[in-house]
C-alpha positions as CSV (number, residue, x, y, z in Angstrom):
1,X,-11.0,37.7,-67.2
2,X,-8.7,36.9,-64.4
3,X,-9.8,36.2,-60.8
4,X,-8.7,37.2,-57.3
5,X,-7.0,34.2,-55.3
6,X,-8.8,33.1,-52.5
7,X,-7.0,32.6,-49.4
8,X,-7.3,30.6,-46.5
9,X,-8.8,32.3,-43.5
10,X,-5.9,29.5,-41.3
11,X,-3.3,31.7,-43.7
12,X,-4.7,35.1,-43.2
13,X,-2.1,36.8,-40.0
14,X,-3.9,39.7,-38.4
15,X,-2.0,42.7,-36.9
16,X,-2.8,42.8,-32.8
17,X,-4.7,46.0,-32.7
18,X,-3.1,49.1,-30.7
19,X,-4.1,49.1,-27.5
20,X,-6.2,51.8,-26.3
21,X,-4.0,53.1,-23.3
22,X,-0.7,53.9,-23.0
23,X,2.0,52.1,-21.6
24,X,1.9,52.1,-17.6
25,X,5.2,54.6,-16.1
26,X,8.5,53.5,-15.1
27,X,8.1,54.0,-11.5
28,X,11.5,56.3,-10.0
29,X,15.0,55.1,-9.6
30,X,15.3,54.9,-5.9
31,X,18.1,57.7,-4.6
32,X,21.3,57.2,-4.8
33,X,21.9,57.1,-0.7
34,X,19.2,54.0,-0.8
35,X,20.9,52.3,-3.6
36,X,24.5,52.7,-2.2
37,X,23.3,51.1,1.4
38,X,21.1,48.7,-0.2
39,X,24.6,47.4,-2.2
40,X,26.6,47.6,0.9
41,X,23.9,45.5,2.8
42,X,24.3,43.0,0.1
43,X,20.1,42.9,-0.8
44,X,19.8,42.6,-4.7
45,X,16.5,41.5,-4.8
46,X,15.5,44.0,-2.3
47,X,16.8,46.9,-4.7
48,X,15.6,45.0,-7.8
49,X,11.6,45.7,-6.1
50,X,12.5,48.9,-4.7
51,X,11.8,51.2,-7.2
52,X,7.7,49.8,-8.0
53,X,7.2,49.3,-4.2
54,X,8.1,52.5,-3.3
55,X,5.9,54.1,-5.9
56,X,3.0,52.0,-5.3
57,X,3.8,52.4,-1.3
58,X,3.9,56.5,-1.9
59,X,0.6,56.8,-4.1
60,X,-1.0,54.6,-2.0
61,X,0.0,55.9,0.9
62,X,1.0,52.5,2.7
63,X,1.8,52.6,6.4
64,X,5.7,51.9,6.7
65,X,5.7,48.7,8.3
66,X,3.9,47.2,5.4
67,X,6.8,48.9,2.8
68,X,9.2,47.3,4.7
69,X,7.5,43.9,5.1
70,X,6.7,44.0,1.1
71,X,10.8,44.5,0.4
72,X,11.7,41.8,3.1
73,X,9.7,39.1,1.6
74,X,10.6,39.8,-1.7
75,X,14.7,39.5,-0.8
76,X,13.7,36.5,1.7
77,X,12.0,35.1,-1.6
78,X,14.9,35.9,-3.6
79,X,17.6,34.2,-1.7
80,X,15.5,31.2,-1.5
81,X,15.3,30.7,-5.1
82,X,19.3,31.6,-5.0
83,X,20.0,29.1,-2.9
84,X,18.1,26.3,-4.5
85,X,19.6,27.3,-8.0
86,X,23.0,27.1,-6.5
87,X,21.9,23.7,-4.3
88,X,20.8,22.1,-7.8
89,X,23.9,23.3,-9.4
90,X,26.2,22.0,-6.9
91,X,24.6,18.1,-6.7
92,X,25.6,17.7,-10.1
93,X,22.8,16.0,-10.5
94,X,22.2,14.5,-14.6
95,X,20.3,16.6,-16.5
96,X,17.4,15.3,-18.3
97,X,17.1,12.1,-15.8
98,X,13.5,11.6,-14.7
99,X,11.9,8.3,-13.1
100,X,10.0,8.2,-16.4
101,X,13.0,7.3,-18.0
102,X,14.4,4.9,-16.0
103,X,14.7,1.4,-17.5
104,X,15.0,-1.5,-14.8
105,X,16.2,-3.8,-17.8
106,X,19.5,-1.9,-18.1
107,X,20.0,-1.3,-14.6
108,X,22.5,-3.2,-12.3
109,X,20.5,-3.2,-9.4
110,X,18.1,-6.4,-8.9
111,X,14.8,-6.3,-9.6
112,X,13.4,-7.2,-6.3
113,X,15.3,-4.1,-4.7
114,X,14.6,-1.9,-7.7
115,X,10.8,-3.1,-6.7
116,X,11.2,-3.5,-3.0
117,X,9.5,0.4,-2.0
């Protein structure tokens, strides 16, 4: 008589279960006239919110001023991180260099100055 292998319950891999509703909808591509301004006005982040905004604004009926406000902060935010990207990139700084890994044995710099903060 030959017996079943037991397995490991840390071995067994369960399947995630299917979820009970369905995926949410792609909100609208915005219209062509709004994406062709939007391009010419240079806001990429703008346009990249656009389409969810502009559903949410519409089913939710949100006064105007707030749709606009919503798509202004999210192009302000953008160009922030843009700019620090390109800020980072353009130091040159060392990758991987942290104070954690600085070692005042190997360093040039006297120790009294490397101490003197």
């Amino acid at each position: 008589m030959t017996t079943a292998p037991v397995m490991d319950p840390a071995e067994v891999v369960l399947a995630p279960a299917p979820s009970p509703l369905p995926p949410p909808p792609l909100a609208p591509p915005i219209p062509a006239e709004l994406d062709a301004v939007l391009r010419r006005m240079r806001f990429p982040y703008l346009r990249a919110v656009a389409p969810d905004v502009l559903a949410t604004a519409r089913s939710q009926r949100w006064d105007s001023a707030e749709v606009v406000r919503i798509l202004l902060e999210a192009e302000i935010k953008g160009r922030d991180e843009a700019t620090r990207r390109n800020h980072r990139k353009m130091a040159q700084l060392p990758s991987g260099k942290t104070f954690e890994s600085w070692r005042e044995a190997d360093s040039s710099i006297p120790a009294p100055t490397q101490q003197a903060w």
